[in-house]
N, C-alpha and C positions, 0 to 999 in steps of 0.2 A: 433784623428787626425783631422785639421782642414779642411777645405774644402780648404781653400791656399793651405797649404801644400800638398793637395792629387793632386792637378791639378797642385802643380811644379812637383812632384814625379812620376807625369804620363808624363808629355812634357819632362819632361828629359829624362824617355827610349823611346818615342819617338824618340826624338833627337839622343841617343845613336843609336835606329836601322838606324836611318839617315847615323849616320856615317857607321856604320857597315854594309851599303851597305845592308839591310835586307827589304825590302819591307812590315814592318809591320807598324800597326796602332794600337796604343790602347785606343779605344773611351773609355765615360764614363763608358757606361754596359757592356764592358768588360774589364775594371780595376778595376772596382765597384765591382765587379765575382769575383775577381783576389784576393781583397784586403781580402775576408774573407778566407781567406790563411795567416798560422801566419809571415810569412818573405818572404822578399825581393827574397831571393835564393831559396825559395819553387815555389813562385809565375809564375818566370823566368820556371821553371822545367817545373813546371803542365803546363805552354803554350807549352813549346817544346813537351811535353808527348803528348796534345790533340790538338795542333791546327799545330806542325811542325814537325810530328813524323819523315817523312823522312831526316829531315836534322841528326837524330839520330842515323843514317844505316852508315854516315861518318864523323860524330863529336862525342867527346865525350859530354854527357850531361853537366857534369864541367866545361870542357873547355866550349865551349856557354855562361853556366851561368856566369862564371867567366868574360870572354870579354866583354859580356851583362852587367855585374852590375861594372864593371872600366869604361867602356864608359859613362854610366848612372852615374857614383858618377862625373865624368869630366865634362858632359854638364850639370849637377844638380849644381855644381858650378859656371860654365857662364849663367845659366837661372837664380839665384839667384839676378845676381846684374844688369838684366834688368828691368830697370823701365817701359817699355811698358808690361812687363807680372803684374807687381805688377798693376799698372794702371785699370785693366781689358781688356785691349786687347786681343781679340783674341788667341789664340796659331797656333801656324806653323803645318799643315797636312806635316808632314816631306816627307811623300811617294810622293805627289802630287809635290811638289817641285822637289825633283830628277827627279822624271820621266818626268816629262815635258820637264826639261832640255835635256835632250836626244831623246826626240823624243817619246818616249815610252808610 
């Protein structure tokens, strides 16, 4: 996998948590963790298993994943045909941006 592709694949479920109102971040050394996990829907798990266990007491682990990776294929689509990410700019700290906005 290329180093592009890892760091659209990463700013898209960022973006997805973005949408889905999730307060997460996933820097490089933790999708870099993440990625030697063989798929996309193991990967999503093993974070809710070790880093969001409580959201697991009232979601089901499927559903999550499921949300998590339709959100992620939709904003994996709109980061695709930005030329400021192909460019090297930056990516968007999704959490920083919400919260800000609100006050938080």
């Amino acid at each position: 996998m290329s180093h592009e592709h890892t760091d659209l694949d990463r700013a898209a479920f960022n973006a997805a948590f973005y949408e889905l109102g999730l307060r997460w971040h996933w820097g490089d050394e933790t999708y870099d963790a993440l990625c030697a996990l063989p798929g996309e829907r193991e990967r999503v798990q093993h974070y809710l298993q070790t880093q969001q266990a409580h959201l697991l007491r009232a979601y089901d682990a499927d559903f999550l994943a499921d949300a998590i990776l339709e959100a992620k294929a939709r904003c994996r689509r709109s980061l695709a045909h930005c030329h400021d990410l192909h460019a090297g700019v930056g990516w968007t700290r999704w959490t920083d941006a919400r919260w800000g906005e609100v006050g938080i």
